[in-house]
C-alpha positions in Angstrom: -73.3 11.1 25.8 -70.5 12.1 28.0 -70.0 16.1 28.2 -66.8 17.2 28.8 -65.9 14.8 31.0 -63.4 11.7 31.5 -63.7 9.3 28.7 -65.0 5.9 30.0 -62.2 3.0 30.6 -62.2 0.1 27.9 -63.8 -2.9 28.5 -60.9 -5.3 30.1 -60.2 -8.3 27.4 -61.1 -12.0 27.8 -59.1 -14.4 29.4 -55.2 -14.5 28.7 -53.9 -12.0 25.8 -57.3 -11.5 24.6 -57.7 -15.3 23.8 -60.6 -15.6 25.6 -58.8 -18.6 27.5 -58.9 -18.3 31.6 -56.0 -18.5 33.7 -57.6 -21.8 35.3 -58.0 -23.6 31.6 -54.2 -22.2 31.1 -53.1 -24.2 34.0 -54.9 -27.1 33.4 -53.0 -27.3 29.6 -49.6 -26.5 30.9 -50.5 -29.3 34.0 -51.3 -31.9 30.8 -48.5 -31.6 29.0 -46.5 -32.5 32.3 -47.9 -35.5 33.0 -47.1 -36.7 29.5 -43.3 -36.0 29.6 -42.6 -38.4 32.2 -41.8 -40.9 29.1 -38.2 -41.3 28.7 -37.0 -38.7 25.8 -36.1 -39.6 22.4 -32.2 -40.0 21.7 -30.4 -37.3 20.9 -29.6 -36.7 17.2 -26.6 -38.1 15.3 -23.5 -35.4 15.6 -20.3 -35.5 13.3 -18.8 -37.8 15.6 -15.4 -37.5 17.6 -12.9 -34.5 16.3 -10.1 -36.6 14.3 -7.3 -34.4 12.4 -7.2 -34.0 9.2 -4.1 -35.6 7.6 -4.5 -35.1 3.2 -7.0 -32.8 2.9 -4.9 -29.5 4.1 -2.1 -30.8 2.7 -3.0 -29.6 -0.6 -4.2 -26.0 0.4 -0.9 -25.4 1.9 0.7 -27.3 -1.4 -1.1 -24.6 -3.7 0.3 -21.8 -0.8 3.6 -22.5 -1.3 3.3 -23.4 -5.2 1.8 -19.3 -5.0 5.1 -18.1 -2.6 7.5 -19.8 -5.1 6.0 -18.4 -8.3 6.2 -15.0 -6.3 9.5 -15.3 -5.7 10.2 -16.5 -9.0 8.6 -13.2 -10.9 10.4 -10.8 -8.4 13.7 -12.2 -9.6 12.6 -11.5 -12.8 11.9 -7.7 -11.8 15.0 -7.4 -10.2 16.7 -8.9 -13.2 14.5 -6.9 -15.7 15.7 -3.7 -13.6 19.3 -4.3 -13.4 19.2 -4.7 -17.0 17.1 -1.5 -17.9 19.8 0.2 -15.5 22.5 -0.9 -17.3 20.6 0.3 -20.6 20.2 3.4 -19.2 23.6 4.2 -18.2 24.8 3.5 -21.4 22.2 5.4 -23.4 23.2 8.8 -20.9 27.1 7.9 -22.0 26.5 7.6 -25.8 24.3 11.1 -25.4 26.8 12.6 -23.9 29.2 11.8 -26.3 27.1 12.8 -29.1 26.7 16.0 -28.0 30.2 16.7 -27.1 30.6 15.7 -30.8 27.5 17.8 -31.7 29.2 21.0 -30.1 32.6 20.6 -31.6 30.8 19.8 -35.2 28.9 23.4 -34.3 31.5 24.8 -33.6 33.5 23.6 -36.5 30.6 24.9 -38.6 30.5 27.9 -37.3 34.4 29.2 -38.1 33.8 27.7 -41.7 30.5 30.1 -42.3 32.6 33.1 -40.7 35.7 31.7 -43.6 33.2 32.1 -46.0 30.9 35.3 -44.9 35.1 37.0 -45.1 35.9 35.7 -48.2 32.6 36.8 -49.6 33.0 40.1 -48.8 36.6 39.9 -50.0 35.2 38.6 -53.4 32.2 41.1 -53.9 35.1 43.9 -52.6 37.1 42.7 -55.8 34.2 42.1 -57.6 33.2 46.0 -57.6 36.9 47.2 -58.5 36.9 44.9 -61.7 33.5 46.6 -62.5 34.8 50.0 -62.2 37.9 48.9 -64.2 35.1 47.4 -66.7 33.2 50.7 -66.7 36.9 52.6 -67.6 37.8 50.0 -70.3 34.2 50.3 -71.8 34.5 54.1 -71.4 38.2 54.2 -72.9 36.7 51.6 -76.1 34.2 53.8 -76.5 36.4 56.8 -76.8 38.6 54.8 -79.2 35.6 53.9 -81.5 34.4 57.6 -81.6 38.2 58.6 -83.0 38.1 55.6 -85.4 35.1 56.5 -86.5 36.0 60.0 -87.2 39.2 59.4 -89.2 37.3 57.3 -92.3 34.7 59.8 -91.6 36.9 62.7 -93.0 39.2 60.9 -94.7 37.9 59.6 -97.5 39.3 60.2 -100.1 
């Protein structure tokens, strides 16, 4: 038992990473495998072969490209037509709503001096309305009078 003092090293491992092979049985394998290579190598494996352009086979990516670029082309004349004639729509809806309310106004106004006609003659009317009521009242009054005399005469005169 160790007191207080440096730990002991590790034991060192066996042979090459802990393998427990020596560095003279690691030379001896390496030196086999040597000798044996001196046979010619296998052939290489079979590549693609020589580069040789493609003639049909873009053809038809580029085909579907340009079949995209025309039907492009195609719907933004449609837009632009589509937007001339919503233009054209508009300009004529902001002229018939101008007109309309140019005739609006002038109907308004039209309206307008017709209620003040009438508001004047009404008060004309209920002006004339109260005189012939007071003229009423004096008839009534005056018929009255003219019944309390008739009355009066068979009254006393009978006879």
């Amino acid at each position: 038992v160790n007191m207080g003092g440096p730990l002991a090293p590790p034991p060192a491992p066996g042979g090459i990473a802990g393998t427990g092979i020596g560095a003279a049985a690691a030379f001896v394998q390496v030196r086999a495998h040597t000798q044996d290579s001196k046979a010619a190598p296998p052939p290489p494996p079979e590549t693609a072969g020589p580069y040789l352009k493609k003639g049909g086979e873009s053809n038809g990516v580029i085909a579907m490209i340009d079949l995209l670029v025309k039907d492009l082309d195609k719907e933004m004349q449609e837009a632009e037509v589509a937007e001339k004639d919503a233009q054209s729509d508009y300009e004529t809806m902001m002229v018939d709503a101008g007109a309309k309310r140019a005739a609006d106004a002038q109907l308004l106004t039209e309206n307008e001096g017709a209620k003040a006609d009438n508001e004047e003659a009404l008060e004309t009317e209920q002006g004339k309305k109260a005189e012939t009521e007071k003229e009423l009242m004096g008839t009534a009054k005056y018929i009255s009078g003219l019944h309390g005399e008739c009355d009066w005469l068979p009254k006393y005169f009978e006879g």
